[in-house]
Legacy VTK file of the C-alpha trace (Angstrom):
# vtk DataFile Version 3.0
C-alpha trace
ASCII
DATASET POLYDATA
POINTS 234 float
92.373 66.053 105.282
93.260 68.924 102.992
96.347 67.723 100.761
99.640 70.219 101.265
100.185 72.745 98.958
103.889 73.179 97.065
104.791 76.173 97.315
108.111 77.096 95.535
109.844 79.686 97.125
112.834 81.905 98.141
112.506 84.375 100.807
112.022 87.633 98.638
109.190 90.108 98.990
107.127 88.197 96.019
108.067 85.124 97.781
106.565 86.344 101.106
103.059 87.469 99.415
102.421 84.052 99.243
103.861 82.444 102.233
102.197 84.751 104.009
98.354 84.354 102.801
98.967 80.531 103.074
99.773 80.872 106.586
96.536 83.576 107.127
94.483 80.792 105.444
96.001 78.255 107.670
96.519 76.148 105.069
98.722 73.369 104.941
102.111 73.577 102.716
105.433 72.440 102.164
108.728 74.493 101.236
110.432 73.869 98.352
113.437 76.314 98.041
114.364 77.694 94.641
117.610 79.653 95.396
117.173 82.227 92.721
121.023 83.170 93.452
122.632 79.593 92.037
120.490 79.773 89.153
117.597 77.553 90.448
115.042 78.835 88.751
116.243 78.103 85.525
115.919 73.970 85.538
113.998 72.340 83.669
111.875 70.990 86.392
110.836 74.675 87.763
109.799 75.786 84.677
107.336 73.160 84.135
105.699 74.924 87.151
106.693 78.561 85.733
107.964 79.267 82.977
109.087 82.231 83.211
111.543 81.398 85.900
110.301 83.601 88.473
109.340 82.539 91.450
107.447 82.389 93.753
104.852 79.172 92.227
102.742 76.406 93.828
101.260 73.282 92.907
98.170 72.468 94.396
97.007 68.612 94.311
93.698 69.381 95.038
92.637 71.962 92.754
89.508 72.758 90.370
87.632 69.749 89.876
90.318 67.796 92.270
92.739 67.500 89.679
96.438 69.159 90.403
97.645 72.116 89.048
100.283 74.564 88.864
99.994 78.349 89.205
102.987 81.258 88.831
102.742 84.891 89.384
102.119 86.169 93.147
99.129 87.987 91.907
97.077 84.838 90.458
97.965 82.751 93.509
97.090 85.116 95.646
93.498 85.543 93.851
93.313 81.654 93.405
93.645 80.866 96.875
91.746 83.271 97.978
88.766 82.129 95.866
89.838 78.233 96.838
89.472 79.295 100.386
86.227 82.173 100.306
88.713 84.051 102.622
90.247 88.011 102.026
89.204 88.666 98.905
86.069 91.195 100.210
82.806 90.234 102.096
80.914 92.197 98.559
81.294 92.190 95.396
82.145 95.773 94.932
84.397 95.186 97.722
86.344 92.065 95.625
86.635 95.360 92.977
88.444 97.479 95.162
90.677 94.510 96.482
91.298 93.157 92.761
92.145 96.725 91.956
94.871 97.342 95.049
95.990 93.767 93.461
96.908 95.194 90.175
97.928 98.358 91.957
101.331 96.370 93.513
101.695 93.954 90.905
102.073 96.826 87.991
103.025 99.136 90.004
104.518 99.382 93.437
106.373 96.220 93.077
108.341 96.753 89.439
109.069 100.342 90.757
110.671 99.564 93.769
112.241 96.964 92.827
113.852 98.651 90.207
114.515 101.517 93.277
116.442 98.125 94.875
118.423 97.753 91.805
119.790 100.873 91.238
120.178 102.466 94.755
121.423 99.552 96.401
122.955 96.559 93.781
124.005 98.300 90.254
126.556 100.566 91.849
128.278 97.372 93.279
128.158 95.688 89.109
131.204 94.911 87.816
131.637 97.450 86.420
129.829 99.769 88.202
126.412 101.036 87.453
126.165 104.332 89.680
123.745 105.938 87.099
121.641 109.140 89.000
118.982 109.186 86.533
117.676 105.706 87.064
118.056 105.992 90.891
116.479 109.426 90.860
113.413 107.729 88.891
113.019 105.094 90.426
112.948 106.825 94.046
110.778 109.303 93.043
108.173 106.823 91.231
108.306 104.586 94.753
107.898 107.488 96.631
104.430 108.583 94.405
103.020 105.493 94.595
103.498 105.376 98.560
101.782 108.614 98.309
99.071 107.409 96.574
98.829 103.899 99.241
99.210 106.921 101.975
95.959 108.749 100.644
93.753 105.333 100.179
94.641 104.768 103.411
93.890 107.784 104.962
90.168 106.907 104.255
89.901 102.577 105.496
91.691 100.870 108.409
93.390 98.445 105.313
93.778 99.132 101.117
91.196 98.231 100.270
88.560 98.724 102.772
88.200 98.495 106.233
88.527 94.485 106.006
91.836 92.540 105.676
92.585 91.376 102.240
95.022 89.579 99.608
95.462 93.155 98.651
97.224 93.846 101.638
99.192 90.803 101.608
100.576 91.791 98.316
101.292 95.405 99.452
103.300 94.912 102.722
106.347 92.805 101.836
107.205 95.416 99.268
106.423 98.331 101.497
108.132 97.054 104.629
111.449 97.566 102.761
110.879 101.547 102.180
114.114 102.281 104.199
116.026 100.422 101.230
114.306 102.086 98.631
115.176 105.334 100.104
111.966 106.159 101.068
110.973 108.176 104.807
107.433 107.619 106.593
107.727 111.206 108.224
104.490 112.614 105.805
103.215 109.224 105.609
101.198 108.311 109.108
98.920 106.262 107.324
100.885 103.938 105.846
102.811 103.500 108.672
100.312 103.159 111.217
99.399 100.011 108.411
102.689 98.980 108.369
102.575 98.242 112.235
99.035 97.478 111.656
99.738 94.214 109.397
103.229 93.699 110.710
101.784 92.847 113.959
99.601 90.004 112.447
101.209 86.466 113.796
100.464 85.001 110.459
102.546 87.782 108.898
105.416 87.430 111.218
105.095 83.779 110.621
105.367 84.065 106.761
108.145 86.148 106.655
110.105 84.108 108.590
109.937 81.248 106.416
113.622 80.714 105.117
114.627 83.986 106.697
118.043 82.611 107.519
118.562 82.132 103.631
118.174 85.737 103.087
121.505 86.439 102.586
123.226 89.106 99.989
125.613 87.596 97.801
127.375 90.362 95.276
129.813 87.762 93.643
130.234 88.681 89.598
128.538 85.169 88.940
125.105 85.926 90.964
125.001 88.985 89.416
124.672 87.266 86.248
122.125 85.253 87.462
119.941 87.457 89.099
120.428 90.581 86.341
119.485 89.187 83.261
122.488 87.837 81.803
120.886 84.316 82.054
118.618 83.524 78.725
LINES 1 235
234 0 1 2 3 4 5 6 7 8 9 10 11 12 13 14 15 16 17 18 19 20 21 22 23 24 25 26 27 28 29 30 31 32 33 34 35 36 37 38 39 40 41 42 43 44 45 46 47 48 49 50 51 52 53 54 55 56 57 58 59 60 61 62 63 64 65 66 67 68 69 70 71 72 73 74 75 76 77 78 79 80 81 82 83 84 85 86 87 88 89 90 91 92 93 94 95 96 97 98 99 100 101 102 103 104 105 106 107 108 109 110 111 112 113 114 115 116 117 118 119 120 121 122 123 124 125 126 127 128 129 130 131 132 133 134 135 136 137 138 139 140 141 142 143 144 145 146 147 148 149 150 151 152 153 154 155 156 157 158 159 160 161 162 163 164 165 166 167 168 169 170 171 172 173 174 175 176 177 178 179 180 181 182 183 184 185 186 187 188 189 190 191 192 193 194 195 196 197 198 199 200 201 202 203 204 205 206 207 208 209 210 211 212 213 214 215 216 217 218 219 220 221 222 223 224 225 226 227 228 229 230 231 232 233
């Protein structure tokens, strides 16, 4: 029987990339909840696992050569399991290419520029003091709104990003994209992406991933958190 995997978690976009592919891989884990807004992420014991307290991170017991290990960044995991399992990472391998490539796609782009679209539409106004700065939500809103452009196009052309075959790609895309109401985004000249949004939404594994924890998913805007989550933590 195929050992659990840890997977350390809080129920954030990032988090839900990988809670997600583990339950599309049906394989078997266990939750351990690093509450990035009391500072979690910042013992000692997390950053053993990743140490550059971000989550999300696993551990898995069985891995190469059956001896444990410990992996951090979304993007890696992703790719690891996918090559621990065989499973959507691309039947070819110009098709692994093009999924590998959608990979990088979110993890340098789409996700650092809309979260930073999160930041300062929706939490630096509400800083202490406040951070209403139009610039920085102007450029941030606009870069999300590109790159959604760009994911509209690609889409346009294949049933999913990176072909017309399921992948890790799209695993990494969706949490991020599902939230384009809160980064001010609108899906009127977009019908591809959101015909993939419903697409991939409608997956049970999906639904079953981002449900993990949901009822932790709560917005806490106390002058302490913000500390936490906003850098003021070394």
């Amino acid at each position: 029987m195929t050992a659990a995997i840890e997977l350390y978690y809080w129920p954030t976009p990032n988090g839900w990339k990988i809670s997600i592919a583990l339950e599309e891989m049906g394989l078997p884990y266990t939750v351990n909840l690093v509450n990035i807004s009391a500072g979690e992420q910042f013992t000692p014991e997390f950053l053993k696992i990743a140490p550059n307290n971000r989550m999300p991170a696993i551990v898995d017991p069985e891995g190469p050569d059956g001896a444990p290990i410990s992996i951090f960044e979304s993007g890696a995991i992703l790719q690891y399991l996918a090559r621990k399992t065989g499973q959507f990472c691309g039947p070819t391998q110009r098709d692994r290419i093009a999924v590998d490539q959608w990979l990088m796609w979110q993890m340098g782009g789409l996700g650092p520029m809309a979260g930073q679209a999160h930041h300062f539409l929706k939490y630096a106004p509400d800083l202490d003091p406040p951070q209403d700065l139009p610039y920085a939500k102007d450029r941030y809103r606009n870069e999300t709104g590109r790159l959604y452009g760009v994911l509209d196009r690609q889409l346009a052309k294949s049933e999913y990003v990176a072909g017309d075959f399921y992948s890790i790609a799209d695993m990494a895309i969706w949490p991020w994209a599902s939230m384009w109401e809160g980064q001010q985004q609108t899906l009127d000249d977009k019908p591809h992406m959101k015909r993939w949004l419903d697409l991939v939404g409608g997956r049970a594994a999906v639904q079953k991933g981002r449900a993990v924890a949901a009822d932790k998913r709560v917005e806490t805007k106390t002058r302490e958190t913000q500390e936490i989550l906003f850098g003021k933590k070394p």
